[in-house]
N, C-alpha and C positions, 0 to 999 in steps of 0.2 A: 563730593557733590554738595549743593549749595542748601540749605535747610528749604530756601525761598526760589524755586526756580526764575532765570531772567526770562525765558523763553519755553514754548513746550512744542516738542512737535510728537504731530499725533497721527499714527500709520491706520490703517484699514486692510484687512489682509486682500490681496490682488485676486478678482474676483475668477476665476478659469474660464477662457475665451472660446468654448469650444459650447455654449448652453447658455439660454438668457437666467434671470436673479429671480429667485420662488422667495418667499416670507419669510422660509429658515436662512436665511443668508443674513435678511435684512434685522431679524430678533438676535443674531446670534453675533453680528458682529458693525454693519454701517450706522443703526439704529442706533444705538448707546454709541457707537461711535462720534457722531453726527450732535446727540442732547450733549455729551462733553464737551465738546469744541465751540457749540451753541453758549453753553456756559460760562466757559472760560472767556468769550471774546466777552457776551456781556461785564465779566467782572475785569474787561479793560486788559486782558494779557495779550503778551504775544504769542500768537498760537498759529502752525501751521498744519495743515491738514492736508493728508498725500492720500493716493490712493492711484489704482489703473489697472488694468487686463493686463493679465500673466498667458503668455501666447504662446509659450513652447512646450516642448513634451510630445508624447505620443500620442495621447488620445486627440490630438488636433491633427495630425498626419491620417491618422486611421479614419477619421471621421471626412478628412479632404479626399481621400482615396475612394471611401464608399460612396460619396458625391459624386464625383467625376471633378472635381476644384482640387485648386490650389489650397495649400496650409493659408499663405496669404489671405485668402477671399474668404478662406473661415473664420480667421483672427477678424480681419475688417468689417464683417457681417454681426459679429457677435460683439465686438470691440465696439459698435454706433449704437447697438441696439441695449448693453448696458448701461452703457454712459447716459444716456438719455432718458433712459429707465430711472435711474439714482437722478438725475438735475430736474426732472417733472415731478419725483418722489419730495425732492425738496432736502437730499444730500447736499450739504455743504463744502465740498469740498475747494480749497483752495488750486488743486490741480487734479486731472484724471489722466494719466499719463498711458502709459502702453508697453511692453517690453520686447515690441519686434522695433519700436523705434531707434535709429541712428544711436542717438544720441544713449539711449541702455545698451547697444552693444559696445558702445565704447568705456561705457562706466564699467561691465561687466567682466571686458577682458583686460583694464587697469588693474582690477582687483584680483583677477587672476594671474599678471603678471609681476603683482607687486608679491604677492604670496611668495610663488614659484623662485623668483629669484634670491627670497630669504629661504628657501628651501625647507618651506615650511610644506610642501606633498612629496607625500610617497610613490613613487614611480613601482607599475608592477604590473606585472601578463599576468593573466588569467586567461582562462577559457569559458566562451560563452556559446550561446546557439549561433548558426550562420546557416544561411540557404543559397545553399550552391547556385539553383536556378537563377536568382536575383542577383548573386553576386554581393550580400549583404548579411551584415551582423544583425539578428531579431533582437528588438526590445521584448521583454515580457510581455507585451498587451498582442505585438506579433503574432505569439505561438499558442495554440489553442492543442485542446486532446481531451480524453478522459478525467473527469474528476475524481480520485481517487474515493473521493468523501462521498458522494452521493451518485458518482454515474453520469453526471450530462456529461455529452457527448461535447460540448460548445463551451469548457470551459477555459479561462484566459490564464496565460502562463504566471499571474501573479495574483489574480483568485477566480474564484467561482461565484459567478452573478446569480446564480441559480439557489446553492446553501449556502454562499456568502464567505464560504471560509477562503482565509489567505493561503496561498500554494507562492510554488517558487516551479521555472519550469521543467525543473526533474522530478517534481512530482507527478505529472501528466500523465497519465497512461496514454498511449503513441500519440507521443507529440506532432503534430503538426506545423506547416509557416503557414501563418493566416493570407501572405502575400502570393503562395505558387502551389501548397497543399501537399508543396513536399517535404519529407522529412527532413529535420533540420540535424547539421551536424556538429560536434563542438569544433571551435577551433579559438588561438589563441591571438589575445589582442590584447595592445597598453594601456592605461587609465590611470590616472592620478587619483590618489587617495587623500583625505583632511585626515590630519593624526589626532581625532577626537580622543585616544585613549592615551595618549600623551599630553594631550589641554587640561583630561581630567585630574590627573595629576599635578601639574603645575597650578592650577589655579582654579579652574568648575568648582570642586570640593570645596573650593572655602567662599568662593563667590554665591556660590547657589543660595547656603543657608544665611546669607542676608537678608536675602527677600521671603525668608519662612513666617515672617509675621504679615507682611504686604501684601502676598501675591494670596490669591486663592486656595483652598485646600487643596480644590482640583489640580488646579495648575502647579501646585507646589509638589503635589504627592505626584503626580504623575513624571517628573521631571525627577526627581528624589528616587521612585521605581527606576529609570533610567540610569542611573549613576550606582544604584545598587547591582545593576545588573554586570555595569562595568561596559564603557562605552568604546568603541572599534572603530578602528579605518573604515572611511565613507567616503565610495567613489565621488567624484565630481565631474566626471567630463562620464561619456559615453556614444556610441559607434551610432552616429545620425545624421540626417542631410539638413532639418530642420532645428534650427538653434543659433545662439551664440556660439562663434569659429572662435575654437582652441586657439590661442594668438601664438601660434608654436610654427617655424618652418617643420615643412613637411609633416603637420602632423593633419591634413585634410581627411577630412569625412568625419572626425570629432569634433562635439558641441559639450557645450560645458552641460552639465545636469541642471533640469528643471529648479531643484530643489535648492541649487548653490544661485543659480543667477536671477532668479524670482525676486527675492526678499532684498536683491540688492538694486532692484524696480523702485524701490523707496526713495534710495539715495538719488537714482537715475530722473525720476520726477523731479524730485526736489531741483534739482540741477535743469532741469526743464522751466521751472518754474521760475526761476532766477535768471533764467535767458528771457523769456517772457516781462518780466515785472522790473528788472536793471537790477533787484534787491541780492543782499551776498547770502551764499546759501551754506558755507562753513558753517557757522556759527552754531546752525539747527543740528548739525551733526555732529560738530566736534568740538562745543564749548561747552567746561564742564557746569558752567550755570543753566544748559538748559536739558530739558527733562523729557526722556524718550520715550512713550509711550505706545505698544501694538495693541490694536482693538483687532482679536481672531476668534474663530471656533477653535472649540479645545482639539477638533483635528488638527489643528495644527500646531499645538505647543511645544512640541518636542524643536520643531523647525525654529521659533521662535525666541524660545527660551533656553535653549544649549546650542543648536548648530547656528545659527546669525551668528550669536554673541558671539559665538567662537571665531567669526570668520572677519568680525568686526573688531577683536581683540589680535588677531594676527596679522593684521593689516597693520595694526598699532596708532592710527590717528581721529578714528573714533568711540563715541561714549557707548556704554552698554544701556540696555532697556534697563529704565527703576519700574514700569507697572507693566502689568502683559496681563488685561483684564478677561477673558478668553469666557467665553457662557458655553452653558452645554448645548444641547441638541431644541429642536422646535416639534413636536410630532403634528398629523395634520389628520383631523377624525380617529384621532385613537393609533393610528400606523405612521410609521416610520414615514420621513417624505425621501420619496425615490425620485431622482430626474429617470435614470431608465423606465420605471415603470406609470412615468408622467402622472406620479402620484402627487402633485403639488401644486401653491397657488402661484403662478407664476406672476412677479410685476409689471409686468406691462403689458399683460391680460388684464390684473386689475384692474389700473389704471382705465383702459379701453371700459369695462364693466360698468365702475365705479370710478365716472367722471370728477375730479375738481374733490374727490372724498382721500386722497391723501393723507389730512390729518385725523381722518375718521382709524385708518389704518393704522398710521404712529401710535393713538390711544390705546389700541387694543394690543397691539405687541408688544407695545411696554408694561400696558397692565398685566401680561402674564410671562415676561422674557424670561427665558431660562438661564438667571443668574446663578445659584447653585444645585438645580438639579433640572431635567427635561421635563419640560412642559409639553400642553397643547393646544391647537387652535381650532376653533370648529366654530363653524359658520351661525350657528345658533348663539356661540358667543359672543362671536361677534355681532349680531343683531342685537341683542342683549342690552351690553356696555354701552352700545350707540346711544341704542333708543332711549333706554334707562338713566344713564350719566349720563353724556355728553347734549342730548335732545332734552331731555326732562330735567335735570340740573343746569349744567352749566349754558345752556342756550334758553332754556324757558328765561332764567337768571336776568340776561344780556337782554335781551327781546323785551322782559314788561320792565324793565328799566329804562330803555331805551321809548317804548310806547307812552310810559309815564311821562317821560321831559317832554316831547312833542304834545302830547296831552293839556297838560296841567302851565306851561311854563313856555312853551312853543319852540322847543328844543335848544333851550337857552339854561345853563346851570344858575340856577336859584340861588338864592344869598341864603347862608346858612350856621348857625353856631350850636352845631349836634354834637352832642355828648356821646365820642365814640364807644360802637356797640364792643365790649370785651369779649364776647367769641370771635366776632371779628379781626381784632387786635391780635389777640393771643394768634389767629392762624396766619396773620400775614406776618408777625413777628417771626414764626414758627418756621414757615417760607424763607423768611431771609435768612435766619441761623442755622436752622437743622437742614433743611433742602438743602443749602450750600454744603455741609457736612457729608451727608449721602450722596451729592451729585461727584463731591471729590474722592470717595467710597467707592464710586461706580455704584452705587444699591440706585440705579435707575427706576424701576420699579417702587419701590418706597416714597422715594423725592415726587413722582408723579402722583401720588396717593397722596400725599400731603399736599401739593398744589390744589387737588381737587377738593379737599377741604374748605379755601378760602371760598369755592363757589358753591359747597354747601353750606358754610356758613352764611355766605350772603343771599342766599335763595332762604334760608330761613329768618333771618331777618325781614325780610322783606315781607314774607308770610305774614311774620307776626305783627308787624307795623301796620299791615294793610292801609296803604294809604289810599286806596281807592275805597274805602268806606267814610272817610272822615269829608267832611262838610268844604267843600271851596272856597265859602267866602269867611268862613268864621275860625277855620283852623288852617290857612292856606301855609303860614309860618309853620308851623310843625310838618306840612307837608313838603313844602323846601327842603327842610333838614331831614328827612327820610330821602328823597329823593338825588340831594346834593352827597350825600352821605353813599347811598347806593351808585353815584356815576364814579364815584371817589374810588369803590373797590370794583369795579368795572377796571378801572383806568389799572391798579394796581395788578387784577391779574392777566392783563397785557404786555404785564413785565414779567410774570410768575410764566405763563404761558407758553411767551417764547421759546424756550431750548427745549420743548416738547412738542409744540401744535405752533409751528413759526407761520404756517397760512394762517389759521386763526385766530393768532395775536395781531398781524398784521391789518383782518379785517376789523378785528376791536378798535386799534388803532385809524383807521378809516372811519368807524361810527363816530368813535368821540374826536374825529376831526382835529387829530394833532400827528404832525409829522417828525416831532423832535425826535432827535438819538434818545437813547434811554441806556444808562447798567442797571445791574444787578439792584444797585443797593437804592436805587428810586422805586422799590418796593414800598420801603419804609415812608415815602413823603409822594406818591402816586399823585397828583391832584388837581384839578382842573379851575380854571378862574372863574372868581364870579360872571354870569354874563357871555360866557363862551359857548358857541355857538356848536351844534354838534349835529353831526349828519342823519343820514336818515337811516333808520332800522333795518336789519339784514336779517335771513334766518342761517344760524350760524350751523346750527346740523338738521338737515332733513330725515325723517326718520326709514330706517328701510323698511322695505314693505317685503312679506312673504316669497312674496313669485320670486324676488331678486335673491332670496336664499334661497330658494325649490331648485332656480337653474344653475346658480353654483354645483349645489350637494348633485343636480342629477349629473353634470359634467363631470363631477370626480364620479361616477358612479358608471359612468360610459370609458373612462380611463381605466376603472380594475376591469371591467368586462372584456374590454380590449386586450387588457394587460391576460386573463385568464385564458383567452383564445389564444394569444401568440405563445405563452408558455406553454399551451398543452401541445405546440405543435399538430393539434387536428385541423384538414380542410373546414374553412365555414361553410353553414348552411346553404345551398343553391336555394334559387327564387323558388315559389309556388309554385304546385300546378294541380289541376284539376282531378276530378273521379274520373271521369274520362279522357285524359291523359294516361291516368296508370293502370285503369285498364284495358288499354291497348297494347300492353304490356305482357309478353309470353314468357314463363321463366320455368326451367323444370330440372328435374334430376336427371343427370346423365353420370358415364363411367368415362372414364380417359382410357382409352384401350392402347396406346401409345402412345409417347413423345419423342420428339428429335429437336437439335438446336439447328436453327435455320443459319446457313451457313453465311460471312462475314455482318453478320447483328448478335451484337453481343447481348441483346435484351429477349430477343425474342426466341418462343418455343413452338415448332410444328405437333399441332397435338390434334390425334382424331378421336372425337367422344360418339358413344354411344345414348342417344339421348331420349331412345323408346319409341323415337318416328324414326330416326333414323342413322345412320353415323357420317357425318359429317368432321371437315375438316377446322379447325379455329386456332387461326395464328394468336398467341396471345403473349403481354410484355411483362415475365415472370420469372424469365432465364437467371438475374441477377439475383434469385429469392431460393430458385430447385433445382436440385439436380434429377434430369429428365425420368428415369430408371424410378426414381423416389415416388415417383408420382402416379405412377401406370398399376391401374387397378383403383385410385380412388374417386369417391362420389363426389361430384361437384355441383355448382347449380349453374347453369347457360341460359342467358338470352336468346332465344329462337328464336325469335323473328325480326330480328336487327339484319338491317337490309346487308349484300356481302357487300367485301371489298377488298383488294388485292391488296396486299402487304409482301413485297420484296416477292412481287413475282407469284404469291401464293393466294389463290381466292381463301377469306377466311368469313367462316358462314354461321358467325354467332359472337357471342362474347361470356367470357368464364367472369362469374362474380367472386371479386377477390375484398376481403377487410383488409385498410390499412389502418395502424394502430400510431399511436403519439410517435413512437422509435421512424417512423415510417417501414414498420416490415408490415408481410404481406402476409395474410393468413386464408385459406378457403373457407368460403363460407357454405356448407354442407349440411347436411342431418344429421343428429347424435346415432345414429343407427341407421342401418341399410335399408333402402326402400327402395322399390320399384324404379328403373329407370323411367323415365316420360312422366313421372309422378310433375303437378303442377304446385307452384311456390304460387301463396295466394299471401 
């Protein structure tokens, strides 16, 4: 590999097609994705930037299913509503590709076929779950039963959404097919295995510890845990309708696995892209001068950083990843962000919320990304940073620099020979040297804190110059040079700006009414002609106002209540009603003096109570709860004067008050001790 890359291409992990992009997607892996690439084009490289919806797998079947749609319509709904999400966010990307696309199944099962014929998979039966009924092999997310660990009834044969722990589906206490509710049975089926514990021998071992000083602790130790463990045959294909087809005669109703043909969504764009543009797309993949770089969540480094490479090494004609920058986790008010339990800020909510505020949002995720350990984001800090930096510093900054030329000079730059201010200096120098050092670090968070120096520096300067105290006509020279001096680092951090807040460098560049290219290194010589002519004044951050954080915070606050209802599994609340409503309401102690099961209803129980007026017959729907015999002798409470009505042939002339509890069983609801039948429930 070449000390000085010719080219860089730089992936985005593929975002899952089955759910739109919340904030932890966007800190964790398109964000510093997106300031890199930003970076790198300014300092003039060739740099390509991939990315796309990853559309196979089960949880997009399961989710088509619960729908009444097609996999298709789910992929395509959620596939527009990303993309769109990321290009209004102001993601860079050179391509947004897709992986139900044509052109990925063909890249997909090239690579499968190119393997298989170096006999590089292991061929092997196993047995898995299958449902007779359907006539089909279950994926794990299939097969639901008992959690062993904690008891829910509804947990998924590869974990439990409920205590979160991973299961495999014989842990299940009576497993279930989520597809027909029948029992599922083993039976045996083929699948090709990647010989990862044969790679790691041949070559992982010595490859890994190259990147022990480059890569991340996280990502290096966690990758290092894996190799200590000793790494195994990992299926690649599995029994599914939706997917990449096994390029195999006869081997129909097999799709390669999620996890093999995903990451090769990369290549597949790229190669999209080069159909698009005429431009040759080898090069980015398989020349060793250019430099391969995955921007992921540390979920998925393992994917990343041993199985790619591995698949990408046994192919034998492309380079391996030199960076795999991968951030930890985002949390959101102190908690985990859950798409199930719509604990999150979702993007193109905000977007809708927080109109045209884009780079309001980039600010604040970079100021606190979780590059080496979990952070969080809470809407008060976000109000904060805005108001605080971005409205109070770097926008007060632009704005009375801007009101000063139109002022003072009629928005024309003054003729000037100022003695540049040294905090000044030193931070734009600082900008050009060390930002570029951190931005090639990945320490995104850092390099943006240094940028915002340059605009604290220049907002104190400007304090201290006050040139709006100094006399017009007797000192108007010194006020030139304050104010030519101040559009000077305006213009500069225009260029600083860029690969963080590219809206509002954009609009800088609109104020001071220059439309040239600019790099990196016009930091250092930023600077406007005498005489030139410069637009009119923008506000560059508005500041938020309370209510617009009250209805965020109350919306996630209406998501846990939501979330806490549907977990307890209890009925919600019925509407109100009145005092006199409920007390026209009869309710009393009575005895069950017998039961019988009312014949062909399997729910229902013929039961006569004695109720102190009188004994009366009442069909009630408990049969699936008691056995009849169990019941005869005890006190219950009845609605007496609920009008009758026939049920299967039988007048039933009341109704038995039963509790149903979260499990949904059923319990009576009675007096702790014997009393009077006819007694009234008040």
């Amino acid at each position: 590999m070449s000390t000085i890359p010719k080219r860089f291409t730089v992936t985005a992990a593929l975002p899952y097609a089955n759910g739109p992009v919340h904030i932890g997607h966007l800190a964790g892996c398109y964000l510093p994705a997106d300031i890199y690439v930003r970076f790198l084009r300014l300092c003039n490289k060739d740099v390509l930037f991939i990315c796309g919806s990853d559309e196979h797998g089960v949880p997009i079947t399961l989710k088509a299913r619960n729908e009444g749609i097609t996999p298709q319509q789910v992929v395509d709904k959620y596939h527009a509503l990303m993309g769109n999400a990321f290009k209004d966010f102001g993601i860079s990307f050179d391509i947004y590709s897709r992986t139900s696309a044509p052109i990925h199944h063909e890249t997909a099962q090239e690579f499968f076929t190119n393997l298989y014929e170096k006999g590089e998979f292991i061929e092997q039966n196993t047995e898995q779950f299958y449902d007779e009924k359907e006539k089909t092999f279950l994926a794990d997310r299939y097969i639901v039963g008992t959690c062993p660990n904690c008891g829910n009834e509804n947990a998924y044969g590869d974990q439990c959404e409920k205590c979160g722990k991973s299961l495999s589906p014989s842990d299940l206490i009576n497993p279930k097919s989520k597809l027909s509710g029948a029992v599922p049975i083993k039976k045996e089926t083929k699948h090709w295995f990647l010989a990862l514990d044969r790679y790691q021998e041949e070559w992982i071992n010595d490859w890994l510890p190259t990147h022990k000083d480059n890569w991340r602790p996280t990502v290096y130790g966690q990758c290092k845990s894996w190799l200590d463990q000793g790494l195994q045959p990992r299926a690649i294909t599995r029994d599914l309708d939706w997917g990449v087809k096994v390029p195999l005669a006869g081997e129909e109703g097999k799709v390669l696995y999620v996890w093999f043909d995903a990451p090769i969504g990369y290549i597949s764009a790229t190669r999209e892209w080069s159909q698009k543009t005429g431009k040759d797309w080898e090069p980015y993949w398989k020349s060793n001068d250019s430099k391969l770089i995955h921007f992921i969540g540390k979920d998925n480094i393992v994917f990343h950083c041993i199985i790619f490479p591995a698949i990408l090494k046994a192919h034998g004609d492309y380079i391996l990843p030199t960076s795999v920058p991968a951030n930890e986790f985002l949390n959101l008010e102190g908690d985990k962000i859950s798409t199930s339990r719509n604990w999150a800020v979702w993007l193109h909510e905000y977007l809708n919320d927080f109109p045209e505020k884009q780079d309001e949002l980039r600010y604040v995720l970079t100021s606190i990304a979780p590059e080496t350990k979990d952070s969080d984001f809470s809407w008060k800090d976000y109000q904060a940073r805005v108001n605080n930096e971005l409205a109070d510093i770097l926008g007060n900054f632009v704005n009375r620099v801007m009101v000063l030329t139109h002022k003072y000079f009629g928005g024309k730059v003054p003729t000037s020979t100022f003695t540049p201010n040294k905090e000044v200096e030193d931070a734009t120098i600082n900008i050009h040297q060390h930002v570029a050092e951190l931005i090639n670090n990945y320490e995104f968070r850092s390099a943006q804190t240094e940028v915002m120096q340059l605009a604290r520096a220049g907002n104190k300067f400007l304090a201290d110059a006050q040139p709006w105290k100094l006399n017009q006509e007797t000192q108007q020279a010194e006020i030139a040079d304050i104010i030519s001096y101040s559009i000077d680092i305006v213009a500069r951090l225009s260029v600083a700006l860029a690969p963080f807040l590219p809206t509002t460098s954009i609009k800088l560049r609109k104020m001071l009414n220059t439309t040239e290219s600019f790099s990196w290194n016009d930091i250092l010589t930023a600077s406007l002609p005498e005489g030139h002519a410069i637009g009119l004044p923008e506000i560059l951050f508005k500041k938020i106002e309370d209510d617009a954080i009250i209805a965020q915070l109350d919306k996630l606050e209406q998501s846990k209540q939501e979330n806490l209802s549907a977990t307890s599994n209890l009925k919600p609340m019925k509407d109100g009603i009145t005092f006199d409503d409920f007390s026209k309401i009869d309710i009393r102690i009575g005895t069950i003096l017998s039961a019988e099961r009312v014949p062909k209803a399997d729910k229902l129980l013929k039961l006569l109570v004695d109720t102190g007026i009188d004994q009366r017959t009442v069909v009630s729907g408990i049969a699936q709860h008691f056995e009849p015999e169990a019941i005869v002798g005890k006190q219950v409470s009845i609605l007496v004067n609920l009008a009758p009505r026939m049920l299967r042939g039988i007048e039933s002339q009341g109704m038995i008050l039963m509790a149903e509890d979260s499990a949904g069983k059923l319990h009576f609801v009675n007096p702790p001790h014997a009393v009077e039948n006819g007694s009234t429930v008040q």
